[in-house]
C-alpha positions in Angstrom: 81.8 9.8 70.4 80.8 12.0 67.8 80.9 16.2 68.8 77.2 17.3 67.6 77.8 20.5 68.5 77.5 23.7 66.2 78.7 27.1 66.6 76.2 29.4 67.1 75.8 32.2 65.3 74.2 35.0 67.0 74.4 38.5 68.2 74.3 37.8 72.1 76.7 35.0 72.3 80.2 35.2 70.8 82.4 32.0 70.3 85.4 31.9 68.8 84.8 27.5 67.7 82.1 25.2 68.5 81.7 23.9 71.9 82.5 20.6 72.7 79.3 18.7 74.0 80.9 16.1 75.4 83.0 18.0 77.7 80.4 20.1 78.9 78.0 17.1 79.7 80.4 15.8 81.5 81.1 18.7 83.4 77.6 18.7 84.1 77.4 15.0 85.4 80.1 16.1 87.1 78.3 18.2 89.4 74.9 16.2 89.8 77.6 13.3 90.9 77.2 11.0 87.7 80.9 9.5 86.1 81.7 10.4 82.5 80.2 9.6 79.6 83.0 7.2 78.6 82.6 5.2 81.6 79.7 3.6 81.1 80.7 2.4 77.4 83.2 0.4 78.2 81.0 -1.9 80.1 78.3 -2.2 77.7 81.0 -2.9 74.7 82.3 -5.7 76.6 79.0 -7.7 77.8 76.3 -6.5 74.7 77.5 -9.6 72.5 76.9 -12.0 75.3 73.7 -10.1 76.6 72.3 -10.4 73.2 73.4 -14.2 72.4 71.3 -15.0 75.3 68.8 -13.3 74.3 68.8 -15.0 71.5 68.8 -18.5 73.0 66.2 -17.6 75.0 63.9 -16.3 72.4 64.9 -20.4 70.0 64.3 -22.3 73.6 61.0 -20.3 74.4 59.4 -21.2 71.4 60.6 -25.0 71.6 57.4 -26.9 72.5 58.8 -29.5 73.6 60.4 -29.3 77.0 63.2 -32.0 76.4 64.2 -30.1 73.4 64.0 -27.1 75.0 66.5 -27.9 77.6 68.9 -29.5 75.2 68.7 -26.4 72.9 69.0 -23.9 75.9 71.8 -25.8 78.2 74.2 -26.4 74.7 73.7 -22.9 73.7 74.3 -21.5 77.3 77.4 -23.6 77.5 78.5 -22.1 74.3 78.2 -18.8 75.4 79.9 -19.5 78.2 83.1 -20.7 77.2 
């Protein structure tokens, strides 16, 4: 993850460096009871290629007019995916 974070330049706050935004959000989440940003990304790396090949199947079966074709199409790619 990318540090967006900027030091600020004014007369109230003094910083020595830039904050970093992703350890303060997750201090943050911290307290509300939420896990760390990282957490979650590891999750969603792993299962978006497969989420999004289905998607995809479904979108090719769903406009198939022809039922028959439609399951063919859908059960071949499914398996696919699968293994």
């Amino acid at each position: 993850m990318f540090n967006g974070c900027k030091k600020v330049e004014k007369t109230e706050i003094t910083e020595e460096q830039a904050l970093d935004c992703i350890h303060e959000m997750d201090t943050i989440n911290h307290y509300t009871g939420m896990y760390p940003i990282a957490a979650g990304g590891v999750v969603e790396s792993a299962f978006s290629p497969f989420i999004l090949s289905l998607f995809g199947v479904m979108l090719i079966g769903f406009v198939m007019p022809w039922v028959r074709a439609r399951l063919i199409v859908m059960g071949v790619s499914c398996a696919g995916i699968l293994v």
